[in-house]
C-alpha positions in Angstrom: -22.5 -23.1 -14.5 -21.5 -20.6 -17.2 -20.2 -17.0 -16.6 -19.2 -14.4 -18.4 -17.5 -15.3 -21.2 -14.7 -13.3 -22.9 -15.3 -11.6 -26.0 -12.9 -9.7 -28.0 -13.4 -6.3 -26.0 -13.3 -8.1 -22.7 -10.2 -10.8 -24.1 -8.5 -6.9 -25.0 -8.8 -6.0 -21.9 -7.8 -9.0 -20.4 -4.5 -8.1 -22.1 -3.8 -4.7 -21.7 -4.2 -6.0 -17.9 -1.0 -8.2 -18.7 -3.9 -11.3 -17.1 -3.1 -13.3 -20.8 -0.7 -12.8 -23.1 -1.9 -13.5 -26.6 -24.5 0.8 -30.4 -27.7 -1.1 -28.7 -31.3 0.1 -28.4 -32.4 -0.1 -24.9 -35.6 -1.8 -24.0 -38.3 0.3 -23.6 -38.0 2.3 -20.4 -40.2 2.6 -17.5 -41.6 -0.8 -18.0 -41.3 -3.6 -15.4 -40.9 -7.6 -15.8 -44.5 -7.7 -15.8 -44.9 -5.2 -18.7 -47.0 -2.9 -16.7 -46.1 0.8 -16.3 -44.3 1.0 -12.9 -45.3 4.1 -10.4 -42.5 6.4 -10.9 -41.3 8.0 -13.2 -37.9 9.1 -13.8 -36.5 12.6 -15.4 -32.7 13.5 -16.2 -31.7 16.7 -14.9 -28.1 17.4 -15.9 -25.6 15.7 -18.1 -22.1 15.6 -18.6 -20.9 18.0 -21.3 -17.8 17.5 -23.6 -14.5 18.8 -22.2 -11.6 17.8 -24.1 -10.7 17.2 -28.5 -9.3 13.7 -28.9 -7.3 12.8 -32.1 -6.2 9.6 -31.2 -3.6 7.6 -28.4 -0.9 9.5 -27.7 -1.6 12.8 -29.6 -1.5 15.5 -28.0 -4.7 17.3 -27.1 -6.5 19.8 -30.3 -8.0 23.1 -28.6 -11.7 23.5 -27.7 -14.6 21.7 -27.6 -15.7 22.7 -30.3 -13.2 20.4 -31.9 -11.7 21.7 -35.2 -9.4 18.7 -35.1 -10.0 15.8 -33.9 -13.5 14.3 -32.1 -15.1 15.4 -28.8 -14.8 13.5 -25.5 -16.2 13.7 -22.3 -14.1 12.7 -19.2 -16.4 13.4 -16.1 -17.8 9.9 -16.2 -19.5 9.8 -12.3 -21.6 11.6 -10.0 -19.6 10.0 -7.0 -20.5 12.5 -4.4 -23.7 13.5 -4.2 -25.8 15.3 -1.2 -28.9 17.6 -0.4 -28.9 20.8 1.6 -32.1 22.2 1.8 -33.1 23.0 -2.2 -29.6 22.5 -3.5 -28.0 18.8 -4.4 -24.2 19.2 -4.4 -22.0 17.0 -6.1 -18.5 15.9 -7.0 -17.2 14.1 -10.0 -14.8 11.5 -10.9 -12.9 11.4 -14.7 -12.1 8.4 -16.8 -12.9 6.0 -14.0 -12.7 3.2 -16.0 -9.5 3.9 -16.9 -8.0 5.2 -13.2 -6.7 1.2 -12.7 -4.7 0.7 -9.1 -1.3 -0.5 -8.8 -1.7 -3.8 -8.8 -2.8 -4.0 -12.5 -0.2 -4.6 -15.3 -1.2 -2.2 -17.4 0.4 -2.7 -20.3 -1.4 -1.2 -23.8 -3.6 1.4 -24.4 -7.6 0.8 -24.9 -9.6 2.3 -28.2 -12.7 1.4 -29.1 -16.0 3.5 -30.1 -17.5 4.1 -26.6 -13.9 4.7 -24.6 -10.4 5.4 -24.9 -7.6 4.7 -22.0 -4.2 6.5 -23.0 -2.6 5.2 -19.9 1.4 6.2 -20.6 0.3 7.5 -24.0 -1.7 10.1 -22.6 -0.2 13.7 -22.7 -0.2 14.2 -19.2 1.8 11.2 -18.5 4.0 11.6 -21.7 4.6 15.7 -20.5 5.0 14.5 -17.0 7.3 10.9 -16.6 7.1 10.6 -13.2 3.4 10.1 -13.4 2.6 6.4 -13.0 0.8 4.6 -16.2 -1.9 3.8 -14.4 -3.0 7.5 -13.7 -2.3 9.0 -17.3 -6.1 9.4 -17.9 -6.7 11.7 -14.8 -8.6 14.9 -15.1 -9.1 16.9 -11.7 -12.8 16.3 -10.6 -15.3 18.9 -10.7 -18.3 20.5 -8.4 -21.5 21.2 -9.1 -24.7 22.5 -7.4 -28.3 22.0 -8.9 -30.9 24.0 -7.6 -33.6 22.2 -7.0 -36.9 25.2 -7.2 -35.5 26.6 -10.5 -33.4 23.6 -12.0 -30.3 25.2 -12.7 -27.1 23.7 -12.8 -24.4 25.7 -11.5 -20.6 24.5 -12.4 -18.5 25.8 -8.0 -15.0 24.2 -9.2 -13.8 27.5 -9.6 -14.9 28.6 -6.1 -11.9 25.6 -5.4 -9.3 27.1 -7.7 -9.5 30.2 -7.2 -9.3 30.4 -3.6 -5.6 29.5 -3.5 -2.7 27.9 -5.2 -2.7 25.2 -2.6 -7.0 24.8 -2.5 -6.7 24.7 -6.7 -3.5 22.0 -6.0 -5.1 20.0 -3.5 -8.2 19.5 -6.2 -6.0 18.6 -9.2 -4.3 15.7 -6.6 -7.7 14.5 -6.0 -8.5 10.9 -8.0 -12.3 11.8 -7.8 -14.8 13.8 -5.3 -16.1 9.8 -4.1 -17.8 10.8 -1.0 -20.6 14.0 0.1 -22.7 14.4 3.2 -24.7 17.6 4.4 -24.9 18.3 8.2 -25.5 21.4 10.1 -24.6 24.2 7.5 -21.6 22.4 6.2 -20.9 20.6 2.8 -17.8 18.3 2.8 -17.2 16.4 -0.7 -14.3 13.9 -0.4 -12.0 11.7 -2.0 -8.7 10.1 -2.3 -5.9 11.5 -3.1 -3.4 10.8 -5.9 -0.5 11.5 -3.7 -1.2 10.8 0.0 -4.6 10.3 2.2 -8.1 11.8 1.3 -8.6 15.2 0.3 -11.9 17.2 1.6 -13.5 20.2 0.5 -16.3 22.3 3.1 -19.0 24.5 1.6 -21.4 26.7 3.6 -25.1 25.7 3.2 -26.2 28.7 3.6 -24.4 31.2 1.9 -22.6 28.9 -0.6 -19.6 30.3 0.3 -16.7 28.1 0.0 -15.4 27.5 3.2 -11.5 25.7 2.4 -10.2 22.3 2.4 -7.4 20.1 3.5 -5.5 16.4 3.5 -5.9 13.5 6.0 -2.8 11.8 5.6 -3.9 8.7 7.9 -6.5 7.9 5.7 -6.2 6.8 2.0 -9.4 6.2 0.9 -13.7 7.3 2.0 -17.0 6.8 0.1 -20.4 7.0 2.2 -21.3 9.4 5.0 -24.1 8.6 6.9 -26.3 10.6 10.2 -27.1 8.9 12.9 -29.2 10.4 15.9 -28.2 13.8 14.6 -24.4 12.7 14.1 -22.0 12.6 10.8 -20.0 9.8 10.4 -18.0 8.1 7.7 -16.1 5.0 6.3 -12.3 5.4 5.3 -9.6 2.9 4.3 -5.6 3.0 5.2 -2.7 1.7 3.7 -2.1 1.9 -0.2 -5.4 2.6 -1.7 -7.7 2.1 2.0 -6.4 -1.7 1.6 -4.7 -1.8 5.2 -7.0 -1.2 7.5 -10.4 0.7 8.3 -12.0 3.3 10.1 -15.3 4.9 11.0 -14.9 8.7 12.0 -17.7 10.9 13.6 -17.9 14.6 12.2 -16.6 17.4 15.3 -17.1 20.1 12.7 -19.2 22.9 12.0 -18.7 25.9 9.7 -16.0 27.4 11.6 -13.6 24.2 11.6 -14.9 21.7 9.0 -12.4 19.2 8.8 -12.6 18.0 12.9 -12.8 14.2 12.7 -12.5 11.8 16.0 -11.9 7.6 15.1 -15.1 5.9 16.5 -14.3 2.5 14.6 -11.6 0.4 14.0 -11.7 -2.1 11.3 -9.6 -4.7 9.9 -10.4 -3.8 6.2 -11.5 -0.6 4.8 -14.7 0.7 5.4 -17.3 1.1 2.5 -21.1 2.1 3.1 -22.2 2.9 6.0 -26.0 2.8 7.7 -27.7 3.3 10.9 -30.0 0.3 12.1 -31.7 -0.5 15.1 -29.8 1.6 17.5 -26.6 1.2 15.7 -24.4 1.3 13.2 -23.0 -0.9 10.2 -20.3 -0.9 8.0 -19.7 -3.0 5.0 -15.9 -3.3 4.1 -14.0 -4.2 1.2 -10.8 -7.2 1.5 -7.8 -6.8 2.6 -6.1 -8.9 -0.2 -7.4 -6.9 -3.1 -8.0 -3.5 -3.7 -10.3 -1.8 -6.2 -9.4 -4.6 -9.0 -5.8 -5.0 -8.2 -4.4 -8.3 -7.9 -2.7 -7.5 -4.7 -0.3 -10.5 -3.5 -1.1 -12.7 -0.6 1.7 -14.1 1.0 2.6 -16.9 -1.0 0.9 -18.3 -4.0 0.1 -21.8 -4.6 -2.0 -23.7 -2.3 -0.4 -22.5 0.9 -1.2 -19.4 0.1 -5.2 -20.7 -0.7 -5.2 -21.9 2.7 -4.3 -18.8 4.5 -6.3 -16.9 2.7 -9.8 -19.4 3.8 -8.0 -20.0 7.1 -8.2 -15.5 8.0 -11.9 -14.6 7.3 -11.6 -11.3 9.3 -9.8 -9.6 6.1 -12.7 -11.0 4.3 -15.3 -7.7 3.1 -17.1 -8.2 5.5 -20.5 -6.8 7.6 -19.2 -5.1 10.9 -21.8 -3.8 13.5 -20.8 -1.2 15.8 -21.6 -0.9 20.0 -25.1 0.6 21.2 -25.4 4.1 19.6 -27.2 5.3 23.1 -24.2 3.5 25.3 -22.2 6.3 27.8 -22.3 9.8 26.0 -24.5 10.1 22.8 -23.4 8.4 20.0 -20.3 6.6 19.4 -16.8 8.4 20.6 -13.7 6.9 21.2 -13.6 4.3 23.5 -16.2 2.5 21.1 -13.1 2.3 18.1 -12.5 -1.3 19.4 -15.8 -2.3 20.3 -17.3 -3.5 16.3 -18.1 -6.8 15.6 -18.0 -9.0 12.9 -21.2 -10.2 12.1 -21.2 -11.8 7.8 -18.5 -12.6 5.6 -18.5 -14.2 2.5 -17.5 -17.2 3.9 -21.0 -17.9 4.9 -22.1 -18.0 1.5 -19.0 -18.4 -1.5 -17.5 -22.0 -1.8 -14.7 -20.9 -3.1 -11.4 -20.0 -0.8 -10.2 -18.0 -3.7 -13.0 -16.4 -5.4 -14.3 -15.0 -1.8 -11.4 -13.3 -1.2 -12.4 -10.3 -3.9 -15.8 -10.4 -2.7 -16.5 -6.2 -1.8 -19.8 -5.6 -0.1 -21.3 -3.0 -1.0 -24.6 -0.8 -0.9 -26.5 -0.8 3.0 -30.0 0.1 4.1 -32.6 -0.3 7.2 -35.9 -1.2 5.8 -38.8 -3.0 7.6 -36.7 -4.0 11.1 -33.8 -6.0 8.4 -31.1 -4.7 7.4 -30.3 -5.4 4.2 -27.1 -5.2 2.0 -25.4 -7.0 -1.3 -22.2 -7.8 -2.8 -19.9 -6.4 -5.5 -17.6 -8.3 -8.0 -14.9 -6.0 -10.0 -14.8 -7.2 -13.3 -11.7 -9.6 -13.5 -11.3 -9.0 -10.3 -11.4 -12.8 -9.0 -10.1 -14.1 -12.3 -6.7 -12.2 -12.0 -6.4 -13.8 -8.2 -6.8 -17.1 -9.2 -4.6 -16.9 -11.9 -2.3 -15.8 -9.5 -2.6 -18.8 -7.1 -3.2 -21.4 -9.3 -1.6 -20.5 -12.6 -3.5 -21.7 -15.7 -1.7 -24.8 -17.5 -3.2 -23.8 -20.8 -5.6 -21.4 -23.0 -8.6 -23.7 -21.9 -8.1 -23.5 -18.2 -7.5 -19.8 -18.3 -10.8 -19.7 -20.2 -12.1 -21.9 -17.5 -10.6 -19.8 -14.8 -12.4 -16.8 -16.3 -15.9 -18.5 -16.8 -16.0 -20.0 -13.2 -14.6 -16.8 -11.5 -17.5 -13.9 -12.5 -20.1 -13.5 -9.9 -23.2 -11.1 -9.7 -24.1 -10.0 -6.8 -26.2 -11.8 -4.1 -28.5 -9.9 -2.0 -29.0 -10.5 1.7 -30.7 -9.4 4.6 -30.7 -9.9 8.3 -31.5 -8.8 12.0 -31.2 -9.0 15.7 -27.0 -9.6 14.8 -25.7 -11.1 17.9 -28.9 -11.7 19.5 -31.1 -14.8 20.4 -32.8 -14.2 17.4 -30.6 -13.5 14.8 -31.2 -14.5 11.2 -29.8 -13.7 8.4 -31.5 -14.4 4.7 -30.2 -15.1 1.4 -32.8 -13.1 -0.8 -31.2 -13.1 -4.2 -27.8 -15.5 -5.0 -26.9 -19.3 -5.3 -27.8 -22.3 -4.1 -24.9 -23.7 -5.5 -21.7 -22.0 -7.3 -18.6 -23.7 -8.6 -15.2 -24.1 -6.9 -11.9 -25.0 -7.8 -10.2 -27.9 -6.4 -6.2 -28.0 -6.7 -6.4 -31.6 -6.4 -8.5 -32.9 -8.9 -7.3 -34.6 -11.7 -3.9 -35.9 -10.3 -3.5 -32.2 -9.0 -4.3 -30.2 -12.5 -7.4 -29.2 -11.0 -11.1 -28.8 -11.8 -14.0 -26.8 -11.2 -16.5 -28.3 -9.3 -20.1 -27.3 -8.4 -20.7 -27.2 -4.9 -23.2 -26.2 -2.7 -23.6 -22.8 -1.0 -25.5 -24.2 2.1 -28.5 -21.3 1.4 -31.6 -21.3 -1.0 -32.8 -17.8 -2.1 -35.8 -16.4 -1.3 -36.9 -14.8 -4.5 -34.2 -15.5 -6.9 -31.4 -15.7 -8.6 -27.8 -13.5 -8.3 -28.0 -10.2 -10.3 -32.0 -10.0 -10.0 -31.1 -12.6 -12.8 -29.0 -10.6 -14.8 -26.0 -12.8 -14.8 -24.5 -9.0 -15.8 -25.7 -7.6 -12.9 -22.1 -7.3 -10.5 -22.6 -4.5 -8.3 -25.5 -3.9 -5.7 -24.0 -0.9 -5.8 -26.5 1.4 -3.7 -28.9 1.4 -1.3 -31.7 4.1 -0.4 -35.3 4.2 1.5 -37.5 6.6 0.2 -41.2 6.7 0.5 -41.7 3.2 2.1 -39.4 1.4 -0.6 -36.2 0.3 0.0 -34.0 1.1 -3.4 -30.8 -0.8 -5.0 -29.3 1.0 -8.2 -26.8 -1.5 -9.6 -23.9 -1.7 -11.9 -23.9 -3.4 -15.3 -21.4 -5.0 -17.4 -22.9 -6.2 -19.9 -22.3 -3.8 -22.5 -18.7 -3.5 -22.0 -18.7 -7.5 -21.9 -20.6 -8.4 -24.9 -19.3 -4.8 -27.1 -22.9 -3.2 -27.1 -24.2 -6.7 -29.1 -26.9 -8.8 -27.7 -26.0 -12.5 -26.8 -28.2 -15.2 -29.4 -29.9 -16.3 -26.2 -29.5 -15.9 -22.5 -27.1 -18.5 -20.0 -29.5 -20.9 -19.1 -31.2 -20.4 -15.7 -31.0 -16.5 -16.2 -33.0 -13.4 -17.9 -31.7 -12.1 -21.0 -29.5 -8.9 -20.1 -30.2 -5.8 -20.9 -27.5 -3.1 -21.4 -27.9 -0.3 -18.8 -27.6 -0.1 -14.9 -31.2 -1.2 -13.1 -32.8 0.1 -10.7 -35.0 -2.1 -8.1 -37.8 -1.6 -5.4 -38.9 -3.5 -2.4 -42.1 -2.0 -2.0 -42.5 -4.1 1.4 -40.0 -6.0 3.3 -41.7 -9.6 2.6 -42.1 -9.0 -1.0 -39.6 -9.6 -4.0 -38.1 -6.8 -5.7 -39.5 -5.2 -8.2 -37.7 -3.4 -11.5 -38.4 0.0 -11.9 -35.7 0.5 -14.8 -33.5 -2.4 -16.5 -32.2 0.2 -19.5 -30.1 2.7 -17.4 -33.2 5.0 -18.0 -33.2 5.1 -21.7 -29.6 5.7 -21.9 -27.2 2.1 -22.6 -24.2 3.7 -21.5 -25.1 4.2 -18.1 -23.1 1.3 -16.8 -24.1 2.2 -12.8 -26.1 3.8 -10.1 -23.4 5.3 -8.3 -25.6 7.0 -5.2 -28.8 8.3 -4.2 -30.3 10.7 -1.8 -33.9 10.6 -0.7 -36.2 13.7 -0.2 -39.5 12.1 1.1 -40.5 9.8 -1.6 -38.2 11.8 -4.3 -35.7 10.2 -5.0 -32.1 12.0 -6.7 -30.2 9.7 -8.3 -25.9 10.0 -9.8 -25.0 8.1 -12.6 -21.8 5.7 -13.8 -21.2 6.7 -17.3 -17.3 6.2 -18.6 -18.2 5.8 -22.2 -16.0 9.2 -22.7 -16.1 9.0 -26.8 -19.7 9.3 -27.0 -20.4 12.7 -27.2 -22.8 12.7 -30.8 -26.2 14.3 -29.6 -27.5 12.0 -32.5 -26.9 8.7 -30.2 -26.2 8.0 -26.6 -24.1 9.9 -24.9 -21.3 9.1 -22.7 -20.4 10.9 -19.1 -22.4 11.5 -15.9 -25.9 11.9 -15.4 -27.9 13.3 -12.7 -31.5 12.3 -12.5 -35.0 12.5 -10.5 -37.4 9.8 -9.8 -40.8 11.3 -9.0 -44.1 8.6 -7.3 -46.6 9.2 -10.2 
């Protein structure tokens, strides 16, 4: 089975990740497979605008926008927190994404190409400031935005942040990205890790707007979903060195008067991700333990000992935990329900591979129809620079075989009555068969092998059948339809040009995240948008928040040098979907 391959961009960044050491038109949008004219319709409703003059890697920094010198860039690339308080959305963003690589990558050189640039070391930050690690050079401080929803205005709050204190304007600049936002009785909190130590948090008052402070949580290192449940706030975090130690699920104490109170309700072997309510309780996916937001994070030993611990310990796996009865003792979860989660999928159900299923992060949730349903996520390279690092390529072709075999798109699954006489659990989109190393082949050199998965999807293939397709990254009900935004490589893989043909067995990509309906729970899912509506360089849907059948929708955009009005542009996006 063929993957994806590594052209020069992605055999560049293969490099400048020290793994090796040697503009598209969009298909028409609102169109589904079927070439009808789906039921919604989808309108943008803020963009991210230029913010910084770029002349080139390591150069220091022209003045403006406008840009005298020098070109325009754009470095808010996601809406990562995103929620509604009556006729407001609030948001948070995250910079350069794309370029904020953990630890555990080698970064070695400096990326350029049209759509992006990652300075890295060479950026002027890191070249004013030494002690700031490479991997962090192409930070900007997020920023906070309201959009009122009756007259459509976008309204920039950062400055309600920074000019509060010295410490409130500090604590923003140490913050990697606003990656988390809920609303809940007259409170705002927008979240996200911190560059230094544990997760930063910022409170708004609903109803005045009035900024209401912020603060650190040094136990915790890393949150990205809220969630309400019977009228309670809760939320996933990690711990250890990026969230990679550990997990936790914390319910909200707050209100406006003290909006950082936060008791543990959930303790988890590997850090939390999304986060849902379903029949009477609550799930968590998680993210591994052995890797970390693309970082090739060691296991114990290497070699095939190490292989073997890693298939032998499937509770570090990401995983699907469900919590105890919501409606047990006291009203929703509280303390003495911390050690009381069980473990109820892993990828070990599902990928052949030891290796491979190690870097499998689950991602978006949802409740829809009495399932619940929920998909994976593959970082790019991710699995690739793991198995590199436990089985060490011999030569150029089994590194190229090592890449091909690795790449996954996400499966989509769903399931119910967890733990019960009646539990089932469905594979709806994913493999019936996937391939998988095995160290002793060929008087131990090793081969791939294709090997049964031991399901057979319901409606189709991994990705939707966009072999592109890595991320199921969100999931939202909203008027009866259960919602998945995705994220898409394939424009960063193939450089923005359009493969001859598709991989056998799949659909042709298309560059641009894609959005997808279940319009009933028996039903296959339907496109509403394969083009990251209209726009190429839309690589993901980040999050969503219903409103009825309304649906508001943050974008993935990192393409920070594409800023010319005359073309697609590069940086977030917020946009509406409206039933027709």
């Amino acid at each position: 089975m063929r993957r994806l391959q590594p052209p020069g961009r992605l055999l560049t960044v293969l490099v400048a990740l020290g793994l090796v050491t040697t503009s598209a038109v969009p298909a028409a949008a609102e169109v589904d497979a079927g070439g009808t004219r789906p039921p919604e319709s989808v309108r943008l409703l803020a963009k991210a605008a230029a913010d910084e003059c770029f002349a080139g890697i390591g150069v220091d920094y022209p003045a403006g926008p406008p840009c005298a010198v020098g070109q325009e860039k754009v470095n808010q690339s996601y809406v990562w927190g995103l929620a509604k308080a009556g006729r407001k959305l609030w948001f948070g963003t995250g910079a350069n994404v794309l370029c904020l690589k953990p630890d555990g990558y080698n970064v070695r050189e400096p990326i350029l190409n049209d759509d992006y640039a990652c300075e890295f070391a060479n950026s002027q930050p890191a070249r004013q400031n030494p002690a700031l690690p490479a991997n962090l050079g192409d930070h900007r401080p997020p920023e906070v935005y309201t959009y009122d929803l009756a007259d459509e205005q976008l309204t920039e709050r950062t400055a309600d942040v920074t000019d509060a204190s010295p410490a409130d304007a500090a604590l923003l600049r140490s913050t990697a990205g606003l990656r988390s936002g809920a609303a809940h009785r007259g409170v705002v909190l927008l979240a996200g890790p911190s560059l230094v130590a544990g997760i930063n948090l910022f409170a708004f008052d609903t109803f005045t707007g009035d900024y209401l402070g912020s603060t650190n949580l040094g136990d915790y290192e890393n949150i990205r979903h809220f969630t309400v449940a019977d009228g309670v706030l809760y939320a996933g975090v990690g711990m250890g060195t990026n969230g990679g130690d550990a997990g936790r699920v914390l319910r909200w104490t707050g209100d406006r008067t003290n909006p950082f109170a936060f008791s543990v309700v959930g303790d988890l072997p590997t850090q939390a991700a999304d986060i849902a309510a379903h029949d009477g309780r609550l799930y968590v996916t998680t993210w591994p333990k052995s890797i970390v937001e693309g970082a090739a994070a060691s296991l114990d030993t290497a070699g095939t000992t190490g292989a073997d611990q890693a298939a032998d310990n499937n509770a570090d796996l990401g995983s699907l935990w469900m919590s105890p009865p919501l409606a047990d003792g006291e009203p929703g979860l509280t303390p003495p329900d911390a050690t009381g989660w069980t473990q109820v999928w892993s990828p070990a159900e599902y990928e052949p591979d030891p290796v491979v299923r190690r870097v499998y992060a689950i991602g978006g949730l949802a409740s829809y129809g009495g399932h619940l349903y929920w998909g994976t996520m593959h970082v790019p390279l991710q699995a690739t620079a793991l198995h590199v690092r436990v089985y060490p390529p011999k030569n150029q072709e089994q590194l190229a075989a090592t890449v091909e075999n690795t790449q996954r798109a996400f499966a989509v699954f769903r399931g119910r009555d967890f733990g019960g006489a009646g539990e089932t659990v469905e594979t709806l989109y994913g493999e019936s068969e996937l391939p998988a190393f095995d160290p002793t082949a060929n008087n131990g050199v090793g081969a791939w092998e294709t090997t049964p998965t031991g399901v057979t999807p319901v409606h189709g293939r991994s990705g939707f059948g966009d072999q592109y397709n890595l991320y199921a990254w969100k999931m939202t009900v909203a008027g009866g339809r259960l919602y998945i935004g995705t994220m898409d490589f394939a424009y960063i893989a193939l450089e923005g040009e359009m493969p001859a043909e598709p991989e056998p067995g799949y659909d042709a990509p298309t560059f641009g995240s894609d959005l997808w309906s279940f319009d009933a729970p028996g039903r296959p899912a339907r496109a509403i948008d394969k083009t990251g509506f209209g726009n190429p360089l839309n690589q993901g849907v980040r999050t969503m928040v219903a409103d009825g059948s309304t649906l508001y929708i943050g974008m993935a955009n990192p393409m920070n040098l594409r800023t010319d009005p005359s073309t697609h542009l590069g940086g977030w996006e917020l946009h509406k979907l409206t039933r027709r």
